[in-house]
C-alpha positions in Angstrom: -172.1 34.2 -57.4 -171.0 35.6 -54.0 -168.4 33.5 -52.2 -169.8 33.7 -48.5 -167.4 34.7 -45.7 -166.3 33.2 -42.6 -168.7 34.4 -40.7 -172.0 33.8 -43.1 -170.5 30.4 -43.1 -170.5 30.0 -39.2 -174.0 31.5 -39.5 -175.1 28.7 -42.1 -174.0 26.1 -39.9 -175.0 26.5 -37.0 -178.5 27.4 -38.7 -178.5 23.8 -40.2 -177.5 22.1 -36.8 -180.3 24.2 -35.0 -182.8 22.8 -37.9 -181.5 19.7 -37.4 -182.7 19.1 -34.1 -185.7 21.0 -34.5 -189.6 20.7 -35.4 -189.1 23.1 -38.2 -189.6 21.2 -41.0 -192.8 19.8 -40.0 -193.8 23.6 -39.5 -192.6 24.8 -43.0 -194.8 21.8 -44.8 -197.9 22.4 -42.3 -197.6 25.9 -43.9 -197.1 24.7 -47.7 -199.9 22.8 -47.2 -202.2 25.9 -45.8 -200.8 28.1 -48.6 -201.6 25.1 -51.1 -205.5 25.2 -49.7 -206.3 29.0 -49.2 -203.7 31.2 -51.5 -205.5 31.1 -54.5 -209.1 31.7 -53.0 -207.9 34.6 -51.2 -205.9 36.1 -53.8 -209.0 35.5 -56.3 -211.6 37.9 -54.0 -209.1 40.2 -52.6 -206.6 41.2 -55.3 -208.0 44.1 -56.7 -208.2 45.6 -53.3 -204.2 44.3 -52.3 -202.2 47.0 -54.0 -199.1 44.3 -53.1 -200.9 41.5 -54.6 -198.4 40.7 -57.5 -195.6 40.6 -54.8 -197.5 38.5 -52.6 -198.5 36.2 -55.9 -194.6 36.7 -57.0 -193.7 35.6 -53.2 -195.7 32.1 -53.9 -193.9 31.2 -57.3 -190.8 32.1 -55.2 -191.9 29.7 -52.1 -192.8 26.9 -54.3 -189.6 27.3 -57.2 -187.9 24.1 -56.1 -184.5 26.0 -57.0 -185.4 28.2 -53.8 -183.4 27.7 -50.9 -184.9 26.3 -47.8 -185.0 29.3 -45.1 -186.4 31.3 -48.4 -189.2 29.0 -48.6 -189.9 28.8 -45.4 -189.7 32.4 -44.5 -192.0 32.9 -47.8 -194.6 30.0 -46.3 -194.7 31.7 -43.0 -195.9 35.2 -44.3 -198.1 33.6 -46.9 -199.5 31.3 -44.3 -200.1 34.3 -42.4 -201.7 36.2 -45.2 -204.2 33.6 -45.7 -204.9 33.1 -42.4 -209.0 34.1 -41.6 -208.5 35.5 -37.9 -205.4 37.8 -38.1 -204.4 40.9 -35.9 -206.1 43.5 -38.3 -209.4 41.4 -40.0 -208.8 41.8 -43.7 -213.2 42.7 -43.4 -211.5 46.2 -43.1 -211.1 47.8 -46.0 -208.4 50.2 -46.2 -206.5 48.7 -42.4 -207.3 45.0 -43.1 -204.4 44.4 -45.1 -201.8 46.8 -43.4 -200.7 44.1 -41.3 -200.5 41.1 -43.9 -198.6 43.5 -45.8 -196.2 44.6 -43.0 -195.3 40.7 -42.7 -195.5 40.5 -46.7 -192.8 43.2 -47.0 -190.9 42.1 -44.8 -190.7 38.3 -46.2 -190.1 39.7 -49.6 -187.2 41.9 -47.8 -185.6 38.9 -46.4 -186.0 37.0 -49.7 -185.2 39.8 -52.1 -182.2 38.0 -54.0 -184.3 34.8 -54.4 -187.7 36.4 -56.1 -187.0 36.2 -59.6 -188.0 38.4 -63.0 -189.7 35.0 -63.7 -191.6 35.0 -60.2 -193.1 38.8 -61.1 -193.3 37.6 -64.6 -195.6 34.3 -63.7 -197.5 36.7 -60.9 -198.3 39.5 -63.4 -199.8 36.4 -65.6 -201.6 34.7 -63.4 -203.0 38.2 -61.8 -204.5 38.8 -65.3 -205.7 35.4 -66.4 -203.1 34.4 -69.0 -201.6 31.2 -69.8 -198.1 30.0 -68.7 -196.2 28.6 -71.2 -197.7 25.2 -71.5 -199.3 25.1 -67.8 -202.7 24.1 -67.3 -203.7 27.1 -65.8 -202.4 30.7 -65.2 -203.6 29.9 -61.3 -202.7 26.2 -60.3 -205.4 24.3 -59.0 -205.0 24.2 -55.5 -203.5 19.9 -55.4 -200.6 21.4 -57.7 -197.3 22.5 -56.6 -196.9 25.4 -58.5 
């Protein structure tokens, strides 16, 4: 594992005294709980057209691995939140443009959280994307009360 520097130590705290006194967290879980309600239902009627749909599926194992740091997750919440959302700049109605913005913010999120997405992320996306089981889960698409 990468020993940070100086300055990615500076960085990391003043990041956590600027959370500290913020509404942040409040923001992050009103977005867990939007991805919680709508991910699976969008991804379900749109993913044969979303040719980024196992990232965006591998982007919410990622958000909801409890191993996943916290600025991951909520980076990864925010452009799933978005992704989900009905009204957006470019309505996802529009085949072939509706997408091109959930997938700019998609892309970039993923960017951003590149180290944190795991083979086992892409590995539980690819199975859930084609209806298999997960070892020993319920379902290869959690019910939308579940966690991941």
């Amino acid at each position: 594992m990468k020993v940070p520097t100086r300055g990615e130590q500076n960085f990391q705290e003043n990041a956590d005294q600027a959370l500290a006194g913020s509404n942040l967290p409040q923001v992050i879980a009103r977005n867990e709980t939007r991805v919680q309600k709508g991910f699976w239902d969008k991804i379900a009627r749109y993913a044969r057209w979303i040719p980024f749909s196992e990232d965006v599926v591998a982007a919410y194992y990622c958000a909801f691995d409890k191993n996943t740091p916290f600025r991951v997750r909520g980076t990864l919440l925010a452009a799933l939140a978005y992704f989900i959302m009905p009204a957006d700049l470019i309505p996802d109605i529009i085949l072939g443009l509706g997408f091109t913005d959930d997938a700019a913010v998609i892309a970039t999120a993923i960017a951003l959280a590149r180290n944190y997405i795991l083979p086992e992320h892409r590995l539980k996306a690819r199975q859930a994307l084609d209806g298999e089981e997960l070892d020993g889960e319920e379902d290869a698409v959690p019910d939308q009360n579940s966690a991941a």
